[in-house]
Chimera marker file (.cmm) of the C-alpha trace (Angstrom):
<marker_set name="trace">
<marker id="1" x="110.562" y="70.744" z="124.435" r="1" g="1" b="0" radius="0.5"/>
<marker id="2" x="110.389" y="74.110" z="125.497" r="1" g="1" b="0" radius="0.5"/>
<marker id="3" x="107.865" y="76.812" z="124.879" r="1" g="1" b="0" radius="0.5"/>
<marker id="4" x="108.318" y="79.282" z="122.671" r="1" g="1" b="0" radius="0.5"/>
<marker id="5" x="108.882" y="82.050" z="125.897" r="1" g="1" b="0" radius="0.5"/>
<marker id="6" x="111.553" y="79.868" z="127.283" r="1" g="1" b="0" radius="0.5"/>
<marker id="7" x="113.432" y="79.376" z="123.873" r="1" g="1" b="0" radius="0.5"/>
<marker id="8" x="113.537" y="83.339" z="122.803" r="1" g="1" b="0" radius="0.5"/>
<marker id="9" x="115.142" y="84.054" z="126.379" r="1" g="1" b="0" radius="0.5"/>
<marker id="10" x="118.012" y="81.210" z="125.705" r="1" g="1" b="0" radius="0.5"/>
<marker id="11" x="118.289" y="81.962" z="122.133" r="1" g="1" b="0" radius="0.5"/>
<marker id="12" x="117.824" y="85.461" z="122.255" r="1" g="1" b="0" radius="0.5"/>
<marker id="13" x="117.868" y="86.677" z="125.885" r="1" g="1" b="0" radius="0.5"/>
<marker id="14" x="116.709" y="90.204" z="124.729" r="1" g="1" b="0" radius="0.5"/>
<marker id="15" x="113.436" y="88.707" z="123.417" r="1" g="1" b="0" radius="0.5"/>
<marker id="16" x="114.310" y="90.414" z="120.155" r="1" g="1" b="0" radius="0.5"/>
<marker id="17" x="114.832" y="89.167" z="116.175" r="1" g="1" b="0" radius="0.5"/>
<marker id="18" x="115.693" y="91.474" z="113.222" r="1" g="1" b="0" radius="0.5"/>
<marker id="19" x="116.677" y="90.936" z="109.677" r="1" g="1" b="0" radius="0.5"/>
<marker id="20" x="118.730" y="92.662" z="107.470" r="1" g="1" b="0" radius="0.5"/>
<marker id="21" x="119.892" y="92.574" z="103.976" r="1" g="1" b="0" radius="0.5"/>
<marker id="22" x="123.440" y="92.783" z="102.044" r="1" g="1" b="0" radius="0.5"/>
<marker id="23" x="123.690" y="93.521" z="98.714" r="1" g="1" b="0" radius="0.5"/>
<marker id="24" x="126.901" y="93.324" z="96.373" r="1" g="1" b="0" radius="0.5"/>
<marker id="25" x="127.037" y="96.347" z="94.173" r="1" g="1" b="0" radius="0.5"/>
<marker id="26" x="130.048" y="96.665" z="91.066" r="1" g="1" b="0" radius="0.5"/>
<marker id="27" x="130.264" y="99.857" z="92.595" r="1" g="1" b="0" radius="0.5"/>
<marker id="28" x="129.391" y="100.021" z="96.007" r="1" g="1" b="0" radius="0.5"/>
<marker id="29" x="130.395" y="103.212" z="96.467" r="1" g="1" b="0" radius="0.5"/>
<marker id="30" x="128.746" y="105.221" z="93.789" r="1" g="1" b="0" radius="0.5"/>
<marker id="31" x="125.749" y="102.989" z="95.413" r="1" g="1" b="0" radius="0.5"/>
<marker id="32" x="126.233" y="104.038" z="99.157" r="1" g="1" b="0" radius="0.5"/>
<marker id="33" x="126.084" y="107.640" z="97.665" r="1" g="1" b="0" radius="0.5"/>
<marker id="34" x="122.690" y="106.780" z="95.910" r="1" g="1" b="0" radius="0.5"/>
<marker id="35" x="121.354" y="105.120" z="98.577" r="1" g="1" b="0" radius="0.5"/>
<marker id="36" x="122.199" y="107.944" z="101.231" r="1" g="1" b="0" radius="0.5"/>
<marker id="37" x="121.305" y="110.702" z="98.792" r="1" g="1" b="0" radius="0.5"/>
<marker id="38" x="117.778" y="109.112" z="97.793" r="1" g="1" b="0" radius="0.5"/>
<marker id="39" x="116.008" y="106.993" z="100.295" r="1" g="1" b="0" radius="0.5"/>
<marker id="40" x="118.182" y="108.836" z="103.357" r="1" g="1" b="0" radius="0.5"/>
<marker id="41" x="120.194" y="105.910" z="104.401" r="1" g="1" b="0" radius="0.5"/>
<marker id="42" x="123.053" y="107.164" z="106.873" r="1" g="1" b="0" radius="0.5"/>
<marker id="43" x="126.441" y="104.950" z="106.448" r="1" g="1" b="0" radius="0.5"/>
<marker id="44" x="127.912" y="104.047" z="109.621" r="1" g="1" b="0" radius="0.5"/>
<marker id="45" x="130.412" y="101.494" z="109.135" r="1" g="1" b="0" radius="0.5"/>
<marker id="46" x="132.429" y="101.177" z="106.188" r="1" g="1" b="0" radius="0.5"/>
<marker id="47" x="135.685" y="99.547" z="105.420" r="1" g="1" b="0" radius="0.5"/>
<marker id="48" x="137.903" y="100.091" z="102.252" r="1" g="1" b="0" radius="0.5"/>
<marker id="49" x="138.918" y="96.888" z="100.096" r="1" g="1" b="0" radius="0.5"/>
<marker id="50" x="142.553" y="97.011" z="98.493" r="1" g="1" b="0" radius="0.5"/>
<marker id="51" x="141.009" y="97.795" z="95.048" r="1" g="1" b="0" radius="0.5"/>
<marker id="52" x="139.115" y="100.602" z="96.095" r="1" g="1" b="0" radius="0.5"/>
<marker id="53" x="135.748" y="99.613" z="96.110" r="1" g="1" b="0" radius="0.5"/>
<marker id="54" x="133.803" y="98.430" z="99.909" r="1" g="1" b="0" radius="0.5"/>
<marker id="55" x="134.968" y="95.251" z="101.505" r="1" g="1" b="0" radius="0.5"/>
<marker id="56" x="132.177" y="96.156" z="104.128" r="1" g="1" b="0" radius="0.5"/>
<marker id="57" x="129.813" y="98.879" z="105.004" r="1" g="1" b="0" radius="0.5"/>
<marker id="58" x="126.449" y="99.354" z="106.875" r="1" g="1" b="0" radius="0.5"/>
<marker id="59" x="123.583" y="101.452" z="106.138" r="1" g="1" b="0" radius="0.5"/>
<marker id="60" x="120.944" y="102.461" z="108.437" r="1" g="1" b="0" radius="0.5"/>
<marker id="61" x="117.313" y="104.300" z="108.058" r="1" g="1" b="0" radius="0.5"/>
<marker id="62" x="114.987" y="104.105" z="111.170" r="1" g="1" b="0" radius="0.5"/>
<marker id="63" x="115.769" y="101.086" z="112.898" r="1" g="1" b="0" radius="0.5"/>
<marker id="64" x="116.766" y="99.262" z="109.605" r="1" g="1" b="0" radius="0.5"/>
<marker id="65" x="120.134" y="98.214" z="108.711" r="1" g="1" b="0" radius="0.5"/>
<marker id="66" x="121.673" y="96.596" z="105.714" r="1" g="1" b="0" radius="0.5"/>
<marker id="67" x="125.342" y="96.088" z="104.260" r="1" g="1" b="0" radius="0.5"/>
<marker id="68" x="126.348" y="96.627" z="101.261" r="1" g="1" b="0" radius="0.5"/>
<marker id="69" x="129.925" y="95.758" z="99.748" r="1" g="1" b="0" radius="0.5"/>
<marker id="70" x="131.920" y="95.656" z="96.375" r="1" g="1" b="0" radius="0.5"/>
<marker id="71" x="130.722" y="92.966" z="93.988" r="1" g="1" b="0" radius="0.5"/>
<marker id="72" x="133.795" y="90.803" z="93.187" r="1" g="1" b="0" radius="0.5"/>
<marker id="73" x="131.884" y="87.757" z="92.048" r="1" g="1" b="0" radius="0.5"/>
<marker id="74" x="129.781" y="89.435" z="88.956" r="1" g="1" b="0" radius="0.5"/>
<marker id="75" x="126.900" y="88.295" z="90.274" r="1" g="1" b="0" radius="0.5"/>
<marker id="76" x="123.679" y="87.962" z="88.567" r="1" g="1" b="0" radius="0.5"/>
<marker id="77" x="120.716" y="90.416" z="89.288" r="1" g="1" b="0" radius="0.5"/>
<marker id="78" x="117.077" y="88.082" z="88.815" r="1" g="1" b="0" radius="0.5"/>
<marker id="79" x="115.572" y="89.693" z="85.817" r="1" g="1" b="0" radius="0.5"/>
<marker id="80" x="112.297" y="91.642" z="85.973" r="1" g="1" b="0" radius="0.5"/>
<marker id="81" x="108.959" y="89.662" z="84.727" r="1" g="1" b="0" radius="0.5"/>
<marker id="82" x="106.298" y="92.836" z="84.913" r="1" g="1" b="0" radius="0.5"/>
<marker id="83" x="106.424" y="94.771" z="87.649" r="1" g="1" b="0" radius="0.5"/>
<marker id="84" x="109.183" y="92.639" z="89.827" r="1" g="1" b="0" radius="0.5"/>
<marker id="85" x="111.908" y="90.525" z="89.832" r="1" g="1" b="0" radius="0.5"/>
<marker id="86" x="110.245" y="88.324" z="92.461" r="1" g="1" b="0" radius="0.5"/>
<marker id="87" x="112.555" y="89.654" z="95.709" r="1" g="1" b="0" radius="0.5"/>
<marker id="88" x="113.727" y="93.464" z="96.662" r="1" g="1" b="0" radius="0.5"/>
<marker id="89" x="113.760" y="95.631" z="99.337" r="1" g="1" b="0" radius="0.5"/>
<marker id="90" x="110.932" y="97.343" z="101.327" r="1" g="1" b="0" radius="0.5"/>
<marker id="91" x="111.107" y="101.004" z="103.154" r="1" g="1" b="0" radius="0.5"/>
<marker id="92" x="108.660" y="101.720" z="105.304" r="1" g="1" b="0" radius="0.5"/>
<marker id="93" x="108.550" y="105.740" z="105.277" r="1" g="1" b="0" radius="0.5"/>
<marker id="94" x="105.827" y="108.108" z="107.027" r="1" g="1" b="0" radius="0.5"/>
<marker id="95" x="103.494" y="108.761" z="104.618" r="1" g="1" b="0" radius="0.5"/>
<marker id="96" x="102.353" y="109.966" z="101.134" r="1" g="1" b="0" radius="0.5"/>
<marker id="97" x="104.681" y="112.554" z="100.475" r="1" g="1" b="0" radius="0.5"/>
<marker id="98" x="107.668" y="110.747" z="102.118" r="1" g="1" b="0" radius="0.5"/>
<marker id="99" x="107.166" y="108.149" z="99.118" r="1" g="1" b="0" radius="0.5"/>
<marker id="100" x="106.275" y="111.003" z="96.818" r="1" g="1" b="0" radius="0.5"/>
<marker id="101" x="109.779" y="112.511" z="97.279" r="1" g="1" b="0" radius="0.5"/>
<marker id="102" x="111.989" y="109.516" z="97.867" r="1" g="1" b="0" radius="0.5"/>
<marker id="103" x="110.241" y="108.896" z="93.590" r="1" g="1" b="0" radius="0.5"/>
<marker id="104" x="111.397" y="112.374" z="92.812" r="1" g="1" b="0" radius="0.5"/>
<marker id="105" x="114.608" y="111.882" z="93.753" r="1" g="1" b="0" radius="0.5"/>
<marker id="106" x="115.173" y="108.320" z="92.598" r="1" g="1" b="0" radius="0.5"/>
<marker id="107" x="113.902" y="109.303" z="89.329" r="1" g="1" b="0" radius="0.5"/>
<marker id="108" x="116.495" y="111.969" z="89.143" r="1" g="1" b="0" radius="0.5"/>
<marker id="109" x="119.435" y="110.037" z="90.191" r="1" g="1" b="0" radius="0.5"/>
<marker id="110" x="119.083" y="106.953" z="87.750" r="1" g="1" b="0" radius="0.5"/>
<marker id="111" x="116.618" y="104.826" z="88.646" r="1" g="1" b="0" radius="0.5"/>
<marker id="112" x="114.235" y="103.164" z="86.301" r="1" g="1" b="0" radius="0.5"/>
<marker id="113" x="110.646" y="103.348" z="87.435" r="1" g="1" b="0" radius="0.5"/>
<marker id="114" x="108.675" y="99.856" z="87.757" r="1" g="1" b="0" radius="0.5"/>
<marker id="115" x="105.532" y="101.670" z="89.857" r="1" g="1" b="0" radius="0.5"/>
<marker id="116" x="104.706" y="105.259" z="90.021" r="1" g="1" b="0" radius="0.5"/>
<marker id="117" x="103.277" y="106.481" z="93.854" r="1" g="1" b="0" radius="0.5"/>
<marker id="118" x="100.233" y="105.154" z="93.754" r="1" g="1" b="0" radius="0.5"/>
<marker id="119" x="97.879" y="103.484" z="96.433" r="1" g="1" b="0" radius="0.5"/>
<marker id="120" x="96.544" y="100.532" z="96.723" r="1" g="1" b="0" radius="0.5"/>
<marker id="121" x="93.608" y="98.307" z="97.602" r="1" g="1" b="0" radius="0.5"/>
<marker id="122" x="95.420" y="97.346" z="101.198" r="1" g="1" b="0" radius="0.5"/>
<marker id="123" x="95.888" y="101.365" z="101.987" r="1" g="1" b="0" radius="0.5"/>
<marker id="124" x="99.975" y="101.552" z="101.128" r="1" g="1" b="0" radius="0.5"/>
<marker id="125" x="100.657" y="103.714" z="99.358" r="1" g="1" b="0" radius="0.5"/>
<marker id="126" x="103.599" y="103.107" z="97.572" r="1" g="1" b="0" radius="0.5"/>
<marker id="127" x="106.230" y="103.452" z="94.670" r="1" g="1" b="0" radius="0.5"/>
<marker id="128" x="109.263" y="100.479" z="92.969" r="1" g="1" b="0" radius="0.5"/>
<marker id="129" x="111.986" y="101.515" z="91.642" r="1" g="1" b="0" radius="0.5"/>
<marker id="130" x="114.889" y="99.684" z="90.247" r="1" g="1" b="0" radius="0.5"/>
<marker id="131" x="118.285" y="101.430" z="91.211" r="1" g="1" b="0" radius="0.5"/>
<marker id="132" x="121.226" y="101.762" z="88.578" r="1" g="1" b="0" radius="0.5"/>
<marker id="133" x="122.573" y="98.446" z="88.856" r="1" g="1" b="0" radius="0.5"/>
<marker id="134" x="118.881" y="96.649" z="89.062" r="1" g="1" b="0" radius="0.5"/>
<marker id="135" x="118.305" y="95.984" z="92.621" r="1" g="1" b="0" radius="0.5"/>
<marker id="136" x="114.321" y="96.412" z="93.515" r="1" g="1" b="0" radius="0.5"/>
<marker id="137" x="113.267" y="99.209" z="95.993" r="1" g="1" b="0" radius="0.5"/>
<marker id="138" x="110.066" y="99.604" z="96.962" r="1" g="1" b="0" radius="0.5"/>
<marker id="139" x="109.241" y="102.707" z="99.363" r="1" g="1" b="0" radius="0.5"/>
<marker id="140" x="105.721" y="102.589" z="100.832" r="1" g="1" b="0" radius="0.5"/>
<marker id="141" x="103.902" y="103.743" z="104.167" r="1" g="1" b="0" radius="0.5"/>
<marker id="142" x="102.222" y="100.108" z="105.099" r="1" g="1" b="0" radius="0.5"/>
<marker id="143" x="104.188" y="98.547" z="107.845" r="1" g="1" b="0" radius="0.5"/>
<marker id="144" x="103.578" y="94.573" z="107.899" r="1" g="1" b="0" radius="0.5"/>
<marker id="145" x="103.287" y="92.654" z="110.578" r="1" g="1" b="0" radius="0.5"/>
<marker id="146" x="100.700" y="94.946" z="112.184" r="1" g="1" b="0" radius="0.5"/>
<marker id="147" x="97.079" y="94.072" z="113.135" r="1" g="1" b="0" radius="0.5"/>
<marker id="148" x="94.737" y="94.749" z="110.646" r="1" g="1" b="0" radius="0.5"/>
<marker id="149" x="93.044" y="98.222" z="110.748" r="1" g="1" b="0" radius="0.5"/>
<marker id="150" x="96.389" y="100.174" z="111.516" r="1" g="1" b="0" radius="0.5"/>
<link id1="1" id2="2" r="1" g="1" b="0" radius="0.2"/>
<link id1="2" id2="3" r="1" g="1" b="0" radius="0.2"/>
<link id1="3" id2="4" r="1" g="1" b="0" radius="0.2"/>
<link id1="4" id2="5" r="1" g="1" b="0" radius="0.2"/>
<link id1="5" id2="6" r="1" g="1" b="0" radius="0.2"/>
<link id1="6" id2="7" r="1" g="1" b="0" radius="0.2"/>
<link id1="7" id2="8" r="1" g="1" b="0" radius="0.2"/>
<link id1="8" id2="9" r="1" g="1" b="0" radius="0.2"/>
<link id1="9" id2="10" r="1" g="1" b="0" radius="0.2"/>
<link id1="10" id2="11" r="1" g="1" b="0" radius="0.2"/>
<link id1="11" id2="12" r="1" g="1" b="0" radius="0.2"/>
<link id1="12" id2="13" r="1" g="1" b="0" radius="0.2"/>
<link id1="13" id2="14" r="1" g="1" b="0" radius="0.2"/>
<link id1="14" id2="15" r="1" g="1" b="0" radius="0.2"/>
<link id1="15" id2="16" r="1" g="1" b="0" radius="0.2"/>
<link id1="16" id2="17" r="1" g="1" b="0" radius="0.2"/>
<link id1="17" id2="18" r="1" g="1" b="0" radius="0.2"/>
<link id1="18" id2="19" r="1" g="1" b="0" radius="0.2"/>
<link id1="19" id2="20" r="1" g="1" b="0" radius="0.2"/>
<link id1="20" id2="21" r="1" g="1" b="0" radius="0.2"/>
<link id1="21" id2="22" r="1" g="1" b="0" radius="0.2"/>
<link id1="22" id2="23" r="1" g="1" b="0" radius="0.2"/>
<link id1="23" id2="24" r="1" g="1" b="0" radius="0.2"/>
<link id1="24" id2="25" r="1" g="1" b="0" radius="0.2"/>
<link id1="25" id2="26" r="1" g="1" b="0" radius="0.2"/>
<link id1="26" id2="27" r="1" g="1" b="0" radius="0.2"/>
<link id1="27" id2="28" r="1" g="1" b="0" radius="0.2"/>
<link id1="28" id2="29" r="1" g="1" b="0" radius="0.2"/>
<link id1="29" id2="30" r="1" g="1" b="0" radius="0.2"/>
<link id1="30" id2="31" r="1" g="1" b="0" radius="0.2"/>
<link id1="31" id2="32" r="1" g="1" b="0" radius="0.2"/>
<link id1="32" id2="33" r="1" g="1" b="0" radius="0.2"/>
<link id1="33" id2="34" r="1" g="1" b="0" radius="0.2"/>
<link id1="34" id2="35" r="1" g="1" b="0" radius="0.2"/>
<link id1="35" id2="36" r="1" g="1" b="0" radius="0.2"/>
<link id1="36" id2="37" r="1" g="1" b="0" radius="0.2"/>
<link id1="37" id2="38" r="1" g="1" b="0" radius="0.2"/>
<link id1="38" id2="39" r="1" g="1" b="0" radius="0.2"/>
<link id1="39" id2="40" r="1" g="1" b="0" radius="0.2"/>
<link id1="40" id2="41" r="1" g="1" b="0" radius="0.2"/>
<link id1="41" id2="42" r="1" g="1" b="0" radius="0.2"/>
<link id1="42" id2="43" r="1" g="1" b="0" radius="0.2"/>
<link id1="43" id2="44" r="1" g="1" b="0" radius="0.2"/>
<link id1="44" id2="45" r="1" g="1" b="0" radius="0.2"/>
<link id1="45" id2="46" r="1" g="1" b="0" radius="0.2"/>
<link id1="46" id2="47" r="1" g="1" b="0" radius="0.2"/>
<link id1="47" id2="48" r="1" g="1" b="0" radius="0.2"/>
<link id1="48" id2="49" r="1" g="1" b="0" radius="0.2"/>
<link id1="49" id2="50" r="1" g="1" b="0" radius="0.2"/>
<link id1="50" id2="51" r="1" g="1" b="0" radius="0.2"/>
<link id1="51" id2="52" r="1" g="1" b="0" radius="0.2"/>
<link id1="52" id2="53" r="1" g="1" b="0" radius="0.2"/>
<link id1="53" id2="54" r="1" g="1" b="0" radius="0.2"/>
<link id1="54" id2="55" r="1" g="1" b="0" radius="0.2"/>
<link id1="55" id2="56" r="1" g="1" b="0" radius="0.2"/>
<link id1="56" id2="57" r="1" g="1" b="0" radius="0.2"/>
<link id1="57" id2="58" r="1" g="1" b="0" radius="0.2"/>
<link id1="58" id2="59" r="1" g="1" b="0" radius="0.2"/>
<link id1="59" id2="60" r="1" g="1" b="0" radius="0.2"/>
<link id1="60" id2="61" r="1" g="1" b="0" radius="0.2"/>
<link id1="61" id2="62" r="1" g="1" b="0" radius="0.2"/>
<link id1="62" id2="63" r="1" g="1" b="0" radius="0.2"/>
<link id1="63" id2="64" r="1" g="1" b="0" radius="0.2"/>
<link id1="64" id2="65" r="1" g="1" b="0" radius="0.2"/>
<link id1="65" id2="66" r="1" g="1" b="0" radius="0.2"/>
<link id1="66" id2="67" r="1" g="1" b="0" radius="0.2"/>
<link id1="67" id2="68" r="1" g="1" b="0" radius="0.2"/>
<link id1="68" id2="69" r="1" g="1" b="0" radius="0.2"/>
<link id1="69" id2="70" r="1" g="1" b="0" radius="0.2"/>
<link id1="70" id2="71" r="1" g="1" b="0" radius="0.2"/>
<link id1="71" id2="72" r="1" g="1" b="0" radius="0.2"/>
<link id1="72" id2="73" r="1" g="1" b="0" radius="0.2"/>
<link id1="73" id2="74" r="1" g="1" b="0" radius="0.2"/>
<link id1="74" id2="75" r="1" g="1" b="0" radius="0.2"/>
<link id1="75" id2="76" r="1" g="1" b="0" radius="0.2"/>
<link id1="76" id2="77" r="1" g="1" b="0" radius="0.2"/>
<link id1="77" id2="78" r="1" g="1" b="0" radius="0.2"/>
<link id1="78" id2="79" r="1" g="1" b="0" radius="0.2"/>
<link id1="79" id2="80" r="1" g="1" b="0" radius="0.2"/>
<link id1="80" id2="81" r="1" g="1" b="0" radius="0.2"/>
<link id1="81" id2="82" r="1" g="1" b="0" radius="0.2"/>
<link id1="82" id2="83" r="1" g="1" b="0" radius="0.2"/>
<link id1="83" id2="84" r="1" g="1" b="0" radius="0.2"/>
<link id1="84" id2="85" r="1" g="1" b="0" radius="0.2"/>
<link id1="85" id2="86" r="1" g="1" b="0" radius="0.2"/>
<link id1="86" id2="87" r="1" g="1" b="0" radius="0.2"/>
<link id1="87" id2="88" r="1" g="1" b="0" radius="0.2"/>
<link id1="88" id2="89" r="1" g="1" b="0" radius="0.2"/>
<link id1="89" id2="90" r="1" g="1" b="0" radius="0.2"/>
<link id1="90" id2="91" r="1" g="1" b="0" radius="0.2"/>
<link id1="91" id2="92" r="1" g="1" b="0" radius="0.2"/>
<link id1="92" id2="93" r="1" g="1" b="0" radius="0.2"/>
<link id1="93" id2="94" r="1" g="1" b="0" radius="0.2"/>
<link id1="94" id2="95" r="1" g="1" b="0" radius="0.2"/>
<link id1="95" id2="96" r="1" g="1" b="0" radius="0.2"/>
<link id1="96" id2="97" r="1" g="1" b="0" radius="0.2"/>
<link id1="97" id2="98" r="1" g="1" b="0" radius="0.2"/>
<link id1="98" id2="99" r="1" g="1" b="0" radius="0.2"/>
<link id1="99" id2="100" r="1" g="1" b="0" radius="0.2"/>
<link id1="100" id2="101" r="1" g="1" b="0" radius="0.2"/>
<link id1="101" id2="102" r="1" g="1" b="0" radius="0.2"/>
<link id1="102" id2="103" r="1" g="1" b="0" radius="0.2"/>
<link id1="103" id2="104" r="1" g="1" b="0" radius="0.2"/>
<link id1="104" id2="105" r="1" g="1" b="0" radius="0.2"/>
<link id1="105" id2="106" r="1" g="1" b="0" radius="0.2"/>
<link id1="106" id2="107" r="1" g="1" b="0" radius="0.2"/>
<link id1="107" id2="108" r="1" g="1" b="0" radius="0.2"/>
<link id1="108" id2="109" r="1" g="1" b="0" radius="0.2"/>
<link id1="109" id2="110" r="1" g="1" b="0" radius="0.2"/>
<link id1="110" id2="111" r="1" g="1" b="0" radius="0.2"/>
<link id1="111" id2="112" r="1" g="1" b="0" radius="0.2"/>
<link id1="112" id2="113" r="1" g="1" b="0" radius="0.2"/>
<link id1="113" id2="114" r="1" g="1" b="0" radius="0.2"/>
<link id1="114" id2="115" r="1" g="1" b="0" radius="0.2"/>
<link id1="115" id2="116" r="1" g="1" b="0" radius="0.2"/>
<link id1="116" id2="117" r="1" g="1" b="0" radius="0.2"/>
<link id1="117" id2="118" r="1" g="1" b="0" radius="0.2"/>
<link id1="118" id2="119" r="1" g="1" b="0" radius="0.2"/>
<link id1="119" id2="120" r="1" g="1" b="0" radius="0.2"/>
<link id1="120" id2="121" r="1" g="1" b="0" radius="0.2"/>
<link id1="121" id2="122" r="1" g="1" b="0" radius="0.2"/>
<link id1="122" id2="123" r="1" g="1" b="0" radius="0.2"/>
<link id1="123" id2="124" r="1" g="1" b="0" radius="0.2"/>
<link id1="124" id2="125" r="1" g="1" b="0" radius="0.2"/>
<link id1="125" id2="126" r="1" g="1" b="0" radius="0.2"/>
<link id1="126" id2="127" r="1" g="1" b="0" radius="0.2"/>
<link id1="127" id2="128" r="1" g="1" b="0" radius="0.2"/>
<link id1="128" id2="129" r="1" g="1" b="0" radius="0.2"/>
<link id1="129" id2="130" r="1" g="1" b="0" radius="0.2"/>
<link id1="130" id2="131" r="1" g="1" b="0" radius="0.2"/>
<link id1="131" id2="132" r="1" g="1" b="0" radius="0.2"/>
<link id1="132" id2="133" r="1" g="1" b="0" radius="0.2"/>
<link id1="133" id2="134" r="1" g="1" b="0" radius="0.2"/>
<link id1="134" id2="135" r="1" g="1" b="0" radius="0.2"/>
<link id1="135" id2="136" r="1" g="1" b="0" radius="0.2"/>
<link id1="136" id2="137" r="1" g="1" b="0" radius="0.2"/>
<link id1="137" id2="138" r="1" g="1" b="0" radius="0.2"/>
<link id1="138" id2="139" r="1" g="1" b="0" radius="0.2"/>
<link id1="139" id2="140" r="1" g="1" b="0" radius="0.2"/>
<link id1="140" id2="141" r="1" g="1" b="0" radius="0.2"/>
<link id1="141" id2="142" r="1" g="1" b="0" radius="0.2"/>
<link id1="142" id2="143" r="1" g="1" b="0" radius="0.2"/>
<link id1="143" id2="144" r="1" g="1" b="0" radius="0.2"/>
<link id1="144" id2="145" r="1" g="1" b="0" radius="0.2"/>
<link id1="145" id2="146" r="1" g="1" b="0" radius="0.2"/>
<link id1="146" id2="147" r="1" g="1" b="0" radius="0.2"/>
<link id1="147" id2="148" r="1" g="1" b="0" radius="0.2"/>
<link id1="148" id2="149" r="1" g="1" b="0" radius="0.2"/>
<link id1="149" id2="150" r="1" g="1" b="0" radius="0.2"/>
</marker_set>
């Protein structure tokens, strides 16, 4: 067995993980605009499909990157029970008016508020949004995975 030092330079000889997301939109594009417009995601890859729609694109914010593409399946969004769905997306952003303003201009593109900026009792302050084909956002200013007291 190896330790867990020795397995993250075989497995991943940078010593780095990530995650990212992809999402199937019915129309990606119109949802790449929103996206970029809204929260400030910047595409930088994107590839047509024959129909017109995405067959692949990625979005990045920060050091964040997802993919979004054309929804050719119909696929089912999880229906909202309160205030979430039970998954979504999380944006970290700088701070109180960053999440202020990303609200502003969600609200005025389509989306359909679920939390209005607010903080709360774990210091993020934060707002969720769903976008205009139901996908959860939520933009807030707590980062997790840090040590308490950041």
């Amino acid at each position: 067995m190896t330790n867990k030092s020795e397995h993250d330079k075989t497995v991943h000889p940078q010593a780095t993980a990530g995650l990212s997301a992809y999402l199937g939109y019915r129309d990606a594009p119109a949802a790449i605009d929103w996206l970029g417009s809204v929260a400030g995601f910047e595409t930088t890859t994107r590839f047509p499909d024959a129909s017109g729609g995405v067959a692949h694109s990625e979005l990045r914010i920060g050091e964040t990157a997802i993919v979004v593409f054309s929804d050719r399946s119909g696929y089912q969004r999880a229906p909202r029970k309160g205030d979430t769905c039970g998954l979504g997306l999380y944006v970290i952003l700088a701070d109180q008016a960053a999440v202020e303003n990303v609200y502003g201009r969600a609200m005025a593109a389509g989306a359909t508020a679920v939390w209005e900026p607010e903080g709360n009792e774990w210091g993020n302050f934060r707002c969720r949004v769903e976008d205009p084909e139901g996908f959860e956002w939520t933009f807030g200013t707590y980062r997790p995975g840090l040590p308490q007291g950041w």
